[in-house]
C-alpha positions in Angstrom: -19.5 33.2 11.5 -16.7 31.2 9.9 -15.2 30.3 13.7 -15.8 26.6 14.9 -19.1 25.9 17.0 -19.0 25.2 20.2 -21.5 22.0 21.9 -21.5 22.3 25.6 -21.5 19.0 27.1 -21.8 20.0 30.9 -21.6 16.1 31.9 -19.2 14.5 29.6 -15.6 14.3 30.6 -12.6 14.4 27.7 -11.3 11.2 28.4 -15.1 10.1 28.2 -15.6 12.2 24.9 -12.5 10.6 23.2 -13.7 7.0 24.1 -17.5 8.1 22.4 -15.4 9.2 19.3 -13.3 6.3 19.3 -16.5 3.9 19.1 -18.3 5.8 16.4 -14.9 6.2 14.6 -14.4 2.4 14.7 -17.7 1.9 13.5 -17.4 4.2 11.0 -14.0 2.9 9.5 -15.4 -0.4 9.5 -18.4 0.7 7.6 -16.3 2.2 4.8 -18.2 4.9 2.7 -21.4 3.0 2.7 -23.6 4.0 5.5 -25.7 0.7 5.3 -22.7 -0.9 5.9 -22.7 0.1 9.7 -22.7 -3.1 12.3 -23.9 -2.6 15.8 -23.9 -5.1 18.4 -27.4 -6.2 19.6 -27.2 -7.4 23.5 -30.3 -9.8 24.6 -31.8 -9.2 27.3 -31.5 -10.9 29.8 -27.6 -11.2 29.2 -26.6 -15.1 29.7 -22.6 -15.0 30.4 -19.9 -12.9 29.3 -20.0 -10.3 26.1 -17.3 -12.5 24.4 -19.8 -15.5 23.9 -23.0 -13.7 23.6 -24.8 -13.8 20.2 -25.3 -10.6 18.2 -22.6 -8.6 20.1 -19.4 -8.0 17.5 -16.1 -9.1 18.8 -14.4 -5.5 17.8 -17.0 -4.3 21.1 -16.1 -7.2 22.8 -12.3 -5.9 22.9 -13.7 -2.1 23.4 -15.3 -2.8 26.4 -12.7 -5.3 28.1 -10.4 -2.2 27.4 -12.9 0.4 28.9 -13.7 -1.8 31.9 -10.1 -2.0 32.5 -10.7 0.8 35.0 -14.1 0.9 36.7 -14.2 4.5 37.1 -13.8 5.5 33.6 -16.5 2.4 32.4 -19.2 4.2 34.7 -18.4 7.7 33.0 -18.3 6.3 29.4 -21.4 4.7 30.2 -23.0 8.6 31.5 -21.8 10.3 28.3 -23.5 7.3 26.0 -26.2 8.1 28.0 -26.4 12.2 28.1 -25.4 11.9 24.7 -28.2 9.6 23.9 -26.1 6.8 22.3 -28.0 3.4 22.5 -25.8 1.0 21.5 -22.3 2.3 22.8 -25.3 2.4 26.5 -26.1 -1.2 26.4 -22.8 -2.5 25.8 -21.7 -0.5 29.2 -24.8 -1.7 31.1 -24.2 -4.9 29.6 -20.7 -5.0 30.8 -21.7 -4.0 33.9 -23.9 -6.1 34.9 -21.9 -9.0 34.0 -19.1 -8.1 36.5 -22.1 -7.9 39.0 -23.3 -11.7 37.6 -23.0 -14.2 40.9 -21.6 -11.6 43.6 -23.1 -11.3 46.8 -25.5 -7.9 48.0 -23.1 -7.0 50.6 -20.0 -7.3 48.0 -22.0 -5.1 45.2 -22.2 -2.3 47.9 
């Protein structure tokens, strides 16, 4: 009692963990101190082209994910710990990302 709680999160990594807080901290900020005032991107399905000109996704995720996806490696575990975490939004962005850099390549170059 009185000491900080500890949350296990086996799979998560810290770089992975700040990135999660970063995106709900952004969206937070942006919302201000009205709740309703949270904006989340929506990605169709299936995606047409790049994040940057796709309706419904916000332009502040746009520039997240170009960061994130900066380096491959840390895009595949930020898009684990959306997951494990069960965070839908910050999830389909990644995916969506992801599969855009797969849009037009070759089987043999996706391997």
């Amino acid at each position: 009692a009185g000491g900080i709680a500890e949350i296990p999160l086996p799979k998560v990594d810290v770089e992975s963990l700040r990135l999660l807080v970063q995106f709900a901290s952004g969206k937070a900020a942006a919302a201000g101190d009205a709740l309703e005032g949270l904006r989340f991107s929506e990605v169709p399905r299936p995606l047409s082209g790049p994040l940057s000109e796709t309706p419904g996704v916000l332009p502040e995720d746009v520039a997240f994910m170009d960061d994130v996806a900066a380096d491959l490696d840390r895009l595949f575990r930020l898009t684990n710990a959306a997951n494990f975490v069960d965070c839908p939004t910050l999830l389909e962005l990644c995916a969506a990302r992801i599969a855009q850099m797969l849009i037009g390549k070759p089987p043999k170059e996706i391997r």
